[in-house]
N, C-alpha and C positions, 0 to 999 in steps of 0.2 A: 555245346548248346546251352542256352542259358537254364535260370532256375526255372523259367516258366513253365518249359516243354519237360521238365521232372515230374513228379506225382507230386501231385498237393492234396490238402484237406479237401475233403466237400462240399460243394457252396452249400449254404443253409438253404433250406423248405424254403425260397424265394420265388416271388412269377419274376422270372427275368423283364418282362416288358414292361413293367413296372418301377418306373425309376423318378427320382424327384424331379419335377416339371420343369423348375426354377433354373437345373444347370440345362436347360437349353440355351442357346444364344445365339447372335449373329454376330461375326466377328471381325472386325476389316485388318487385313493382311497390310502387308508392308509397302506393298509396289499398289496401297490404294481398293485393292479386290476386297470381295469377302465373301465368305462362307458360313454354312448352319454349322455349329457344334450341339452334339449332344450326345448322351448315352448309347454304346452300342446294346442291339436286341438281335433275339437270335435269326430276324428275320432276312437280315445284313449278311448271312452268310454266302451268297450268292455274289455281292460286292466288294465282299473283304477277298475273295477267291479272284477276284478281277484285279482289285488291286496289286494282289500279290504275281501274279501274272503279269503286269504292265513293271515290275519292279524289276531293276540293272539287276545281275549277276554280283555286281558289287557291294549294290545296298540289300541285296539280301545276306549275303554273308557277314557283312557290317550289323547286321539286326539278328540275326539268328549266328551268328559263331560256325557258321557252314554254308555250306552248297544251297540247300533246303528248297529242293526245285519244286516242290508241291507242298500244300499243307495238306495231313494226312486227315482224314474224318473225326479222326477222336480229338486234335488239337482244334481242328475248324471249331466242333464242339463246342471244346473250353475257350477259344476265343469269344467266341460271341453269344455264349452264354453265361454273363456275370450276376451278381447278388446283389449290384449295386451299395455297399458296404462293404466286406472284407476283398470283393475282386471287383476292383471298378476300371471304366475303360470308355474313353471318349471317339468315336470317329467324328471325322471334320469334312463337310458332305456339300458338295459342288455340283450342283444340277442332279445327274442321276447316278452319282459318283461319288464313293469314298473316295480324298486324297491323302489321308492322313489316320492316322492310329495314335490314340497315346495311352496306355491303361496304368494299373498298379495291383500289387496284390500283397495285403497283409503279410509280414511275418510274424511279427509279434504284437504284444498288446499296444506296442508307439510306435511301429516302424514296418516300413511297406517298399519292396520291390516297384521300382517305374521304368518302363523300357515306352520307345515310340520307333514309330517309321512314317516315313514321310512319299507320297510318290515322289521320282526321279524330276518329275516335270513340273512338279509346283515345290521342290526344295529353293530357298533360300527367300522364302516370302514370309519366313517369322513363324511357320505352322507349329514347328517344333515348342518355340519360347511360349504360344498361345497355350497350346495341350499342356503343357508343365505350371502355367498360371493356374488354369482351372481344375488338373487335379489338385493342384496344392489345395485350393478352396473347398475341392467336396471332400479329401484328405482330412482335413481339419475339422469340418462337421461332423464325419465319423469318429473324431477321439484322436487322429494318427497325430504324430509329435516328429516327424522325421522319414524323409524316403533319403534308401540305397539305392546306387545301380552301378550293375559291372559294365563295362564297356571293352571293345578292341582299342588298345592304345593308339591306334591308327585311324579309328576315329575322330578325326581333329571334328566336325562340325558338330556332332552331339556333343561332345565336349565345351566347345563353345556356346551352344545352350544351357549348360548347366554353369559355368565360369560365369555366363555373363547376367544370370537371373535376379544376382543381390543377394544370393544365400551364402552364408559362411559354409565353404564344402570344405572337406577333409578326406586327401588322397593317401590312397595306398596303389602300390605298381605291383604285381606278382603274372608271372609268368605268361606277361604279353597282356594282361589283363590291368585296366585302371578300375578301381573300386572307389567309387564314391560316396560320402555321406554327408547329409547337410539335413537343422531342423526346418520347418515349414512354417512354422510360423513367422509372420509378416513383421520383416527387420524397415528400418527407415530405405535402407540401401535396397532392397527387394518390392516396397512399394514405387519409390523413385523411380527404378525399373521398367516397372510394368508401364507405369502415368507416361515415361518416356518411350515409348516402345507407343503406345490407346495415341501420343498426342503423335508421334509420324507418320503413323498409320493414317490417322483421320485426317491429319493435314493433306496425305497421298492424296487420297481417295479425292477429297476438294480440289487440289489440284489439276487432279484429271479431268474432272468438272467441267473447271474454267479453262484451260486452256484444252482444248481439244483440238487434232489436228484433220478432222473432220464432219461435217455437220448435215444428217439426216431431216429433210422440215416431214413429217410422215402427215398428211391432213393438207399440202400446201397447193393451194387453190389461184386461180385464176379470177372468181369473183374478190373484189374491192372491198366485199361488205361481211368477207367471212375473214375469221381469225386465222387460219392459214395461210393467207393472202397476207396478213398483217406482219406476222411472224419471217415469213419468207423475203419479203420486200425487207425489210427491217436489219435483216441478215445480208444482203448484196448492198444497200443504203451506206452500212457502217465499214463495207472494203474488208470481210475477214479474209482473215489472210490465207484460208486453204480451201477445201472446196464444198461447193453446197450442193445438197442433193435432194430435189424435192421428191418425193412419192405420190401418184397421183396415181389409182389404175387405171382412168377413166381419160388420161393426156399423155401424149407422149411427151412435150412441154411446157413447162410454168413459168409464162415470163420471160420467155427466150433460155430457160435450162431447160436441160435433157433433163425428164424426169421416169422412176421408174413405178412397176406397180407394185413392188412392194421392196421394205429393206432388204431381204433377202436377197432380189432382183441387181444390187447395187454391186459393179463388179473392185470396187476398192473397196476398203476396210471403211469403219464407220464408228470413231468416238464417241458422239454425243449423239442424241435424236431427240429432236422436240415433235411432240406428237397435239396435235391440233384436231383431234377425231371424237366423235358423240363416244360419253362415256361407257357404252355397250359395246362398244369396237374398240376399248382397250388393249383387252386383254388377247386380242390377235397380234395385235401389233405387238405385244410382250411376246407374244410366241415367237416372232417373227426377229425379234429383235435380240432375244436370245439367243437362235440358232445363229445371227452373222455375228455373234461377239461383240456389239456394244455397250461398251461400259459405264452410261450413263446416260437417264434417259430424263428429261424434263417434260412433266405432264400438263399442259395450261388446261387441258380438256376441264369442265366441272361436271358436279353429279356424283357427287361418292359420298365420302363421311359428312358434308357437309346439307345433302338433302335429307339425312334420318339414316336409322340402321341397316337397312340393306345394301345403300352407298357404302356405310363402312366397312361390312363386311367384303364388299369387293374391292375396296381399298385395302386392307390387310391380307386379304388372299394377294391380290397384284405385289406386294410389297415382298411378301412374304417370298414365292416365288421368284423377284427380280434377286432380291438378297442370295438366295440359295445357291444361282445362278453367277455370283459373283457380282452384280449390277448397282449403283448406285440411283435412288428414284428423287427427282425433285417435283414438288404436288403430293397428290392433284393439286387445282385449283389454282397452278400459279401465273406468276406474271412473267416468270422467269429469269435467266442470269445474262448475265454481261461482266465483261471485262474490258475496259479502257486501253488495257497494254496495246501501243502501237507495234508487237509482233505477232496478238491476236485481232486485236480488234472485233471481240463479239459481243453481236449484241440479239441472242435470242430472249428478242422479251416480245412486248407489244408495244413498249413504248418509240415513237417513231424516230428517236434523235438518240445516240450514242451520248452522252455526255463526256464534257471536257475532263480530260485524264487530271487525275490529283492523287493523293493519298489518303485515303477515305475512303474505308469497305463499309459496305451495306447490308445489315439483315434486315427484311421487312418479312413479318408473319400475314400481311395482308394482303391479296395480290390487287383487292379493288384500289389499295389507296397507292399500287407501286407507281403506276402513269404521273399522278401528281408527284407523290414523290420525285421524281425524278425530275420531273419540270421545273419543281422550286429548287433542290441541288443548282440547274444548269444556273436560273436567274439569278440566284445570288451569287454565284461565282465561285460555287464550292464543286473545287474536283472529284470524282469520284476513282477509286483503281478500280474493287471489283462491288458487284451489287446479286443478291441472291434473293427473292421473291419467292416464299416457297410453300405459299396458300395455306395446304393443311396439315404438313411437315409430319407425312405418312413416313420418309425416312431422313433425309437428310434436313437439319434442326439447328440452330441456332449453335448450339454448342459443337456443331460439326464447324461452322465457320468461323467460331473463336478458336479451336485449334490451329487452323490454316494461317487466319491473320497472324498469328503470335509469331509463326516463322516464316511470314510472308516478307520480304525486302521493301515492297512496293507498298506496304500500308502500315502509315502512324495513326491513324485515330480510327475507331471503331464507334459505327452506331449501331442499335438496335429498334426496330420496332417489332414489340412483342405484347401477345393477348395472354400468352402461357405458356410454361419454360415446361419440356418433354421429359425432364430427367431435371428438376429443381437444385438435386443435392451437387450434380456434375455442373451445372449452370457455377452455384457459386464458389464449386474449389478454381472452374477456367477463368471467371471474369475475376477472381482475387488476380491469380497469377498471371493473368495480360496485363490488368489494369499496374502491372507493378514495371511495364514497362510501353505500355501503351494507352492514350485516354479510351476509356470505353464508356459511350452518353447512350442512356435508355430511354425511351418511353413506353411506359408498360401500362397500359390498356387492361381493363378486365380485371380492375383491384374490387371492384362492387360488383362482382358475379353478373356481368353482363349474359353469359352463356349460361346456360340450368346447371349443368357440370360444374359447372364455379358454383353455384350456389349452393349445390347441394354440399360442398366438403370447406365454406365459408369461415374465416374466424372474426372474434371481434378485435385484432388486433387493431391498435391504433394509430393514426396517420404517423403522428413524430416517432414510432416503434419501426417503420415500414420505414422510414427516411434511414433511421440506425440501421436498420438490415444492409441498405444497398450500400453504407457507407462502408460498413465493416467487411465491404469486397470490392470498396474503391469504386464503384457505379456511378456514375453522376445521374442521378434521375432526375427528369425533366416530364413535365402535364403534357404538352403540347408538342405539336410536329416541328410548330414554328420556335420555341424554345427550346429544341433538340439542334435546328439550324442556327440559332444566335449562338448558341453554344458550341457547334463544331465550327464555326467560322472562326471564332478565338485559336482553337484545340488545332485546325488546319495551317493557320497562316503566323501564328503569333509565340512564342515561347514560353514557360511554366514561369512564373513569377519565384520569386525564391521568398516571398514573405507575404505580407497581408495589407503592407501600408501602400497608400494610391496618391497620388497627384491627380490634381484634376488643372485642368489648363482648358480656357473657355473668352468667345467675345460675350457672353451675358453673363449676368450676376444670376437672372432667375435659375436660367437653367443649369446653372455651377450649383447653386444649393439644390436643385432636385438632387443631381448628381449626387451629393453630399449626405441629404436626407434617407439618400437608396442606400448607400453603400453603411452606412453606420445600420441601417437595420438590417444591413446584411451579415455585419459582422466582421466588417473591413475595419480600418483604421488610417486617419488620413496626417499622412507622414507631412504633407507642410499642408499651409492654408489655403483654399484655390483661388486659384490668379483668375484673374479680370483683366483683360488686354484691352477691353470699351470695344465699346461698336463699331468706333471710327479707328480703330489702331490698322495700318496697313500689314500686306502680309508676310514683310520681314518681321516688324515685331511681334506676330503673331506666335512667327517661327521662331523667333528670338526665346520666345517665354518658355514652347515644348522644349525647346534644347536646353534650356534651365533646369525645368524640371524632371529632365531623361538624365540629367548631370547628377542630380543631389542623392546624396548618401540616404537617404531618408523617405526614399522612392524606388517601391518592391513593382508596380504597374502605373500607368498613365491612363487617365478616363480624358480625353476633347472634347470639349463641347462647342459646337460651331454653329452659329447664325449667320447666314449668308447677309454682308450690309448691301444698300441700297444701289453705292456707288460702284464697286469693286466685284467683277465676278468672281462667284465661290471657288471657280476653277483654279485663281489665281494662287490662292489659302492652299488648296490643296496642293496643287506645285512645291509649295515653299513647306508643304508639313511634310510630305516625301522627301524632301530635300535634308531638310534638316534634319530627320530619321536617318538618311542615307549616311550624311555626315559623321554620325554619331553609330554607325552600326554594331563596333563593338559593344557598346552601352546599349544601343536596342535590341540585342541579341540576346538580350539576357533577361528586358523589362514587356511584358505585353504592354501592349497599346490600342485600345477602342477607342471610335466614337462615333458621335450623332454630326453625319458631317455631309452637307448636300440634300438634305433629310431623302439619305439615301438608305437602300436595304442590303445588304451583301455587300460586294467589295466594287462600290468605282472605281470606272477606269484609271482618275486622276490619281488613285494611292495604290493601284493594282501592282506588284512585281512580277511580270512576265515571264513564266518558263520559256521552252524553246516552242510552246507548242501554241502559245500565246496567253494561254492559261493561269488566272493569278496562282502565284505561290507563296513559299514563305516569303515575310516579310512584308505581304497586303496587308493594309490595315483595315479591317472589317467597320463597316458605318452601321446603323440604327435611326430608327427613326425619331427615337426618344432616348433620352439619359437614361431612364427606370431600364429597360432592356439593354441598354451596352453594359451600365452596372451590376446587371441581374447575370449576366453572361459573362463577365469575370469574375465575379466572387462564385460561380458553380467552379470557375479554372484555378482561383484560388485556394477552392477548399478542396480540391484534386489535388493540388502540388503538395499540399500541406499533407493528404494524408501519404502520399511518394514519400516524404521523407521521414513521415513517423516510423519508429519500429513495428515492424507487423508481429514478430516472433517465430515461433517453430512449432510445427505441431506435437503435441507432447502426449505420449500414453503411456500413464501412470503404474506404476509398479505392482504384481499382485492380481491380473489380469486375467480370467478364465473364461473366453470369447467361446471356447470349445462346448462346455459345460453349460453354458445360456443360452448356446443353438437348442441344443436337447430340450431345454427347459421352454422355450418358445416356441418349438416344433410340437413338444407333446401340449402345448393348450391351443393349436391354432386347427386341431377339427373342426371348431365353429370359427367362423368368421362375422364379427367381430366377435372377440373373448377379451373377458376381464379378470385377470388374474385373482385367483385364490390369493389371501394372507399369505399365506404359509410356500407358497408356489415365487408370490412377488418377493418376499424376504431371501427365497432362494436367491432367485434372479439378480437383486440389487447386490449378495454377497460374491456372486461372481466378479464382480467390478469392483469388490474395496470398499461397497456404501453400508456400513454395518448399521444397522436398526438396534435403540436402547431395547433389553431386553422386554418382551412383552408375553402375556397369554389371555385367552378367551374363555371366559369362563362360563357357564351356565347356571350356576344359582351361589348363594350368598355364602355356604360355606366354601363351595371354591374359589371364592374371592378372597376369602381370608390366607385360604394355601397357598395362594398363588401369589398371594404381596407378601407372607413369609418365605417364600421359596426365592421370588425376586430380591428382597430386602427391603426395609422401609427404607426411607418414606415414595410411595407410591402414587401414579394416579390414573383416574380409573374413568374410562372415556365411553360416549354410549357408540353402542354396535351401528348403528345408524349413522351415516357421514353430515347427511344433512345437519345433523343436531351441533357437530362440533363447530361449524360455523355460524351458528346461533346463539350469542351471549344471552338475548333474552329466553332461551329456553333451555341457557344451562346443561350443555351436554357433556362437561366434562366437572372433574372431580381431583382439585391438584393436593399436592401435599399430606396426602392423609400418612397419620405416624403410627398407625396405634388399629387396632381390631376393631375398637365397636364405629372409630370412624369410616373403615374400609367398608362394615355391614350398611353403615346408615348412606353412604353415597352410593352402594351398590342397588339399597332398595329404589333411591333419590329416580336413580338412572332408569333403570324399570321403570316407572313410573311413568315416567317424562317419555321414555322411547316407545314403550308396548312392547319391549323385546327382552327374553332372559338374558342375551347373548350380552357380553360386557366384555371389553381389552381392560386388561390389569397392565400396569408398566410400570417400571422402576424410574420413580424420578430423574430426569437429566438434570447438569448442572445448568444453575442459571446463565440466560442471555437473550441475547437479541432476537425474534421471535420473525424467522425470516422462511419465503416460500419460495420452492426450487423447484421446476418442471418442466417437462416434454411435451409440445404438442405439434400437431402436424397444420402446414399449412399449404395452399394450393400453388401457391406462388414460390416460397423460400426451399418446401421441404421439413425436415423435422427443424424444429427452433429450443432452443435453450431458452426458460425463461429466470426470469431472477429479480426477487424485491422483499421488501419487509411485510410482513403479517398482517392485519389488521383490518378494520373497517374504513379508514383513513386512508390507506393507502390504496385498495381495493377502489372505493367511492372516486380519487385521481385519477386512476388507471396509474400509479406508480410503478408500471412494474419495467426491466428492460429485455431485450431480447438479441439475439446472436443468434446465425445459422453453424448447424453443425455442416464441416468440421469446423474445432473449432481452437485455436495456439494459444499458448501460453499468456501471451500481451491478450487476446479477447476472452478469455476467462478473468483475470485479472481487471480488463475494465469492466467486465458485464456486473462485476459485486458491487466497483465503483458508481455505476449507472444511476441508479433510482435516486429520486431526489433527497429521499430518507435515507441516503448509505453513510451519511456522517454518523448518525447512531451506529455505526460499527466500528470509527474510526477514535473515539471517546470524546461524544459530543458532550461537552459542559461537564468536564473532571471525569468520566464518566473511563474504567478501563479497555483499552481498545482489546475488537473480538481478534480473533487469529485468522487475517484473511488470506495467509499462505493456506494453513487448513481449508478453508472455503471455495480457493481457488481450486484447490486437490477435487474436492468434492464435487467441483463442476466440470471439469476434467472426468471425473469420472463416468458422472452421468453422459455427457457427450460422449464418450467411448462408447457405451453401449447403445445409445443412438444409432452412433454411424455404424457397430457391427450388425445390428437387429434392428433395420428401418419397419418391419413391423409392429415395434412399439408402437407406436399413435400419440400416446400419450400418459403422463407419469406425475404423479404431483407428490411431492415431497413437504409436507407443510403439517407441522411447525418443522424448522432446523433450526434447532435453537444455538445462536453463534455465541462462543463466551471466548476468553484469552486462551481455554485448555483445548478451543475446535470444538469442529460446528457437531451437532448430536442428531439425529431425527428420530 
């Protein structure tokens, strides 16, 4: 039997049902499902008895070292009565059902026993690798440095949860038994893990989504003028390819289907269910939808988080529930999803036309603006594979659909239309690593706190700061819906440029220098000078001139610019510009090609390359109606490729690290909400991370000011207790250099004075340098942001400062010191000795470490860091 079922200590004077909030979760399993985790309470014991009962004869003696055909009263006890600290223990709860157990329990002051069991029926869905993630996490906040566990050598699957976690484990074999040990703290190899494990999962779960291999309409009506009717017809219109089932209690059929009165009622299985019903009759239909096993239920219904609080609270009750239940929710309020794939062909949305198959996924947060959307897609000629609409993304979220694309076959470019990312910090670690191998174009809505919510948690960050954020995750963002389309019609049909310089090839002169005029303020460079073929040149030499300039070494993209002449249809031109593309495909395969041609929008027929399906593909050349927009939409694809081939670097976490020690320190000052840390609490804090504070003290009257600069060492300076004051030159709040007593007495009176306060920091001078300000703040949109600049009233008055989202790698630490316009004063501007920006990078590194461990921070400001050649000081 293992060490559990032996006599142990005592749990402390704890109320068991009390445990931290925070490790609840919902968690999506591996075949897509998911479940609640959280701490068990003793009220579970009824459940854990069920479970054990539903467990093989095998997996009991695999988990207990025996027969163990009951669990006796006094172990039921100690299972399900923990301390939540030295005996901690997770169940993983599926409707009205534990399926899984994982706990631990202290041995020593760094190292803790972990056993799990998993039901029979839901083993090989990743439950085990989940429980073993999240103890390690609440592990960790208790102090623990290392979990043991014995196991039966014949154990191959627990075994394999532990092999395959990322931890460095170290085995010992004795007598049928394998012993393992491994520390807990989070290795490169054991985060990789996990992000690998969060992104198949999530991918699953969307998966299931979209291809469903049967479709519930629950609301679907007979009237024309109701959205059930819209939904339903929508879904037989696009040919899916399995079977539809409408629900109607009031018809036996809708539209010539068998309908029934409820899903329940439906005698085959049931993937998906779009539900079309006033938002009061939700939550039946949840009921109903639960008990036949549907795995994903799309809500168009409106009326929840979006009319006021009591909508929302029956929005996260529904949510709450579908989740617990295993269930994926799209909504409320959406427009819903579709899939192009001609083996599904679905289209439950409202919009009434499937759009033509391509490669191009879709997130829109808006369900009112999806119809359009989707309309403009068709007419310009931009494919779609899959598209997800998902109103008020009560759970499945934008970042559920960048997982999916990433390893989706069927989609190379990603759009987003987004009001507000649900999880900001996870938005920019998935849109870095898509965009590194797929384009991902934004338009993000609700930068100027359109909703009250925005407004209330606003920053003043500024526009070109917000342009740095999305770059430094490869986002191409875009104002406009219709700039989100000139931009994926490049990103769809055309190849990454491999440089910045442009050909422009044109029958007008004027519209060759718009051309010309666009692109140099964009930041292009025009690799030859642009041809002019005249008005009257026919449309071989038209063709003659692109083929010229798709030839020349000195040509990274091609911009057209076309005037249809008088005599000669444009059709003709266009002919001969596919043509002479075709010709040259090895060469066009490698150069994008726009232009303003038919003063067409999207992709005409005339330069269209045809799938099988008739569908432009690669190799369309995308028209505009103006030079300024075909220009404006390759230098966004430009400066895409450009940052693909920069080094991004590796996320780095600096040596010295006490992630353990700053939970404690965070937890004990977070009884108020918001709290502003004590001196003496924050210098804690910052030294768990490396960021060491010049010595300092606080003194209260004038002879302790003197002890205090003897005690520190001269020379000293002596700052007023009041924050306001030190950013005030004209009212002198601070007191540099003092070497000597009676100056320490006369700038301390000085101080007083000036503040109305006895209270005064005393500090041992730093060495000299560059007088630079480093901080954390949180924003609505990014998440916590890194910010970085020089000091001053001059820099302040520019907005010189730069910014990065945490996380944040070695290359974006590195540029962020680079950034501000004032960073050459660090680099030894005018003979001047350069500061140490390996030190400075360290030091921002730092601070993003504890960002990303402690997103309760808010915010941090570090100012002065004084940067010299010996490293930065604060």
């Amino acid at each position: 039997m293992s060490r559990e079922h032996q006599a142990g200590a005592r749990d402390e004077d704890h109320d068991p049902f009390d445990y931290p909030r925070h490790w609840e979760a919902d968690v999506v399993l591996s075949d897509g499902g998911t479940v609640h985790l959280r701490p068990i309470v003793p009220s579970d014991a009824d459940r854990i008895v069920a479970l054990h009962a539903r467990l093989s004869e095998r997996t009991r003696y695999l988990r207990y070292f025996g027969a163990y055909p009951r669990i006796p009263a006094r172990d039921l006890e100690r299972f399900t009565t923990v301390d939540h600290h030295h005996r901690v223990a997770f169940v993983a709860v599926l409707g009205d059902d534990i399926v899984a157990v994982g706990r631990y329990e202290r041995l020593d002051r760094d190292s803790a026993e972990v056993a799990f069991v998993v039901d029979d029926a839901h083993q090989g869905r990743g439950l085990g690798s989940i429980l073993l993630e999240h103890l390690a996490a609440a592990a960790s906040e208790r102090g623990l440095r290392r979990f043991v566990a014995e196991i039966l050598a014949e154990n191959a699957a627990m075994t394999r949860v532990f092999r395959d976690a990322g931890y460095q484990v170290s085995r010992a074999f004795e007598e049928g038994l394998l012993h393992l040990e491994f520390d807990i703290d989070p290795t490169e190899e054991s985060v990789a893990v996990a992000r690998a494990r969060e992104q198949a999962a999530e991918a699953r779960s969307v998966h299931n989504l979209l291809h469903p291999r049967s479709v519930a309409v629950v609301g679907a009506s007979a009237d024309p003028t109701k959205i059930g009717y819209a939904v339903l017809s929508n879904l037989l219109s696009a040919d899916f390819t399995g079977p539809v089932y409408p629900v109607n209690p009031e018809h036996t059929s809708v539209r010539g289907v068998r309908a029934y009165r409820s899903v329940v009622d439906i005698p085959d299985p049931v993937d998906l269910a779009v539900v079309s019903v006033p938002a009061d009759q939700v939550e039946d239909v949840l009921d109903g939808a639960l008990a036949k096993g549907v795995k994903a239920l799309v809500i168009v219904s409106a009326g929840f988080a979006e009319v006021g609080p009591h909508g929302l609270d029956a929005e996260q009750r529904l949510v709450s529930e579908a989740r617990a239940h295993g269930m994926r929710v799209v909504g409320p309020n959406a427009l819903g999803v579709l899939n192009a794939d001609p083996a599904v062909r679905l289209n439950a949305t409202l919009a009434p036309r499937l759009p033509g198959r391509g490669r191009t996924g879709f997130f829109c947060q808006s369900g009112a603006l999806g119809i359009a959307i989707l309309a403009d897609a068709e007419a310009r000629g931009l494919g779609l594979s899959t598209f997800v609409s998902a109103g008020n993304r009560a759970d499945v979220s934008g970042n559920d659909l960048l997982q999916y694309w990433e390893t989706d076959p069927h989609t190379d470019v990603v759009l987003l239309y987004l009001e507000s990312f649900g999880n900001p910090r996870k938005f920019a670690r998935l849109a870095r690593r898509l965009a590194r191998s797929k384009p991902v174009v934004a338009v993000k809505s609700g930068r100027h706190a359109v909703r009250p919510q925005l407004a209330a948690t606003s920053t003043d960050i500024d526009e070109s700061s917000v342009q740095a954020l999305f770059d430094q995750a490869g986002v191409v963002r875009v104002d406009t819906l219709a700039q989100l389309f000139d931009t994926a019609l490049v990103f769809a049909h055309q190849p990454l440029p491999r440089g910045p310089r442009i050909g422009i090839v044109g029958n007008s002169s004027a519209i060759g220098m718009l051309a010309a005029d666009t692109a140099r303020a964009q930041g292009l460079r025009l690799g030859i000078e642009p041809v002019d073929v005249g008005s009257q040149a026919p449309p071989e030499s038209f063709a003659a001139a692109v083929g010229r300039a798709l030839e020349s070494d000195e040509v990274d993209a091609l911009v057209v610019v076309f005037v249809p002449p008088v005599a000669t249809p444009g059709t003709a031109y266009a002919g001969a510009l596919r043509e002479v593309v075709g010709e040259r495909a090895a060469t066009a395969a490698e150069k994008p090609i726009v232009s303003t041609f038919l003063a067409a929008e999207g992709v005409p027929d005339q330069l269209a390359v045809t799938g099988p399906d008739g569908a432009p593909g690669p190799g369309s050349i995308p028209s505009y109606p103006s030079p300024e927009r075909a220009v404006n939409s390759l230098a966004r694809v430009v400066r895409y490729a450009g940052w693909r081939r920069r080094p991004h670097g590796t996320a780095v976490r600096p040596e010295g690290l006490d992630p353990a020690r700053a939970e404690a320190i965070v937890a004990e000052n977070l009884a108020e909400r918001p709290a502003t840390l004590h001196v003496d609490e924050m210098v804690r804090l910052l030294g768990c991370y490396g960021v060491e504070v010049v010595p300092f003290r606080v003194v209260s009257g004038e002879d302790d000011a003197v002890a205090a600069a003897a005690e520190l060492g001269y020379p000293v300076t002596l700052k007023a207790f009041d924050d306001r004051l030190r950013d005030r030159p004209d009212l002198a709040g601070v007191r540099l250099d003092l070497i000597a007593e009676d100056s320490v007495r006369v700038g301390y009176r000085d101080l007083r004075d000036v503040s109305g306060h006895d209270d005064v920091y005393v500090q041992r001078m730093a060495p000299k340098g560059v007088s630079c300000a480093l901080g954390l703040q949180d924003d609505p949109s990014f998440g916590t942001l890194v910010s970085f600049g020089l000091s001053g009233v001059v820099s302040s008055l520019l907005g010189d400062q730069a910014y990065r989202a945490v996380p944040l790698t070695d290359v974006d630490a590195a540029n962020l010191v680079r950034a501000p316009r004032t960073a050459p004063l660090l680099t030894g501007y005018r003979g001047d000795e350069p500061a140490d920006l390996d030190a400075l990078r360290d030091l921002v590194l730092r601070v993003a470490a504890l960002a990303e461990d402690h997103p309760e921070v808010r915010a941090l400001a570090l100012d002065p860091v004084l940067a010299s050649p010996e490293g930065p000081s604060s």
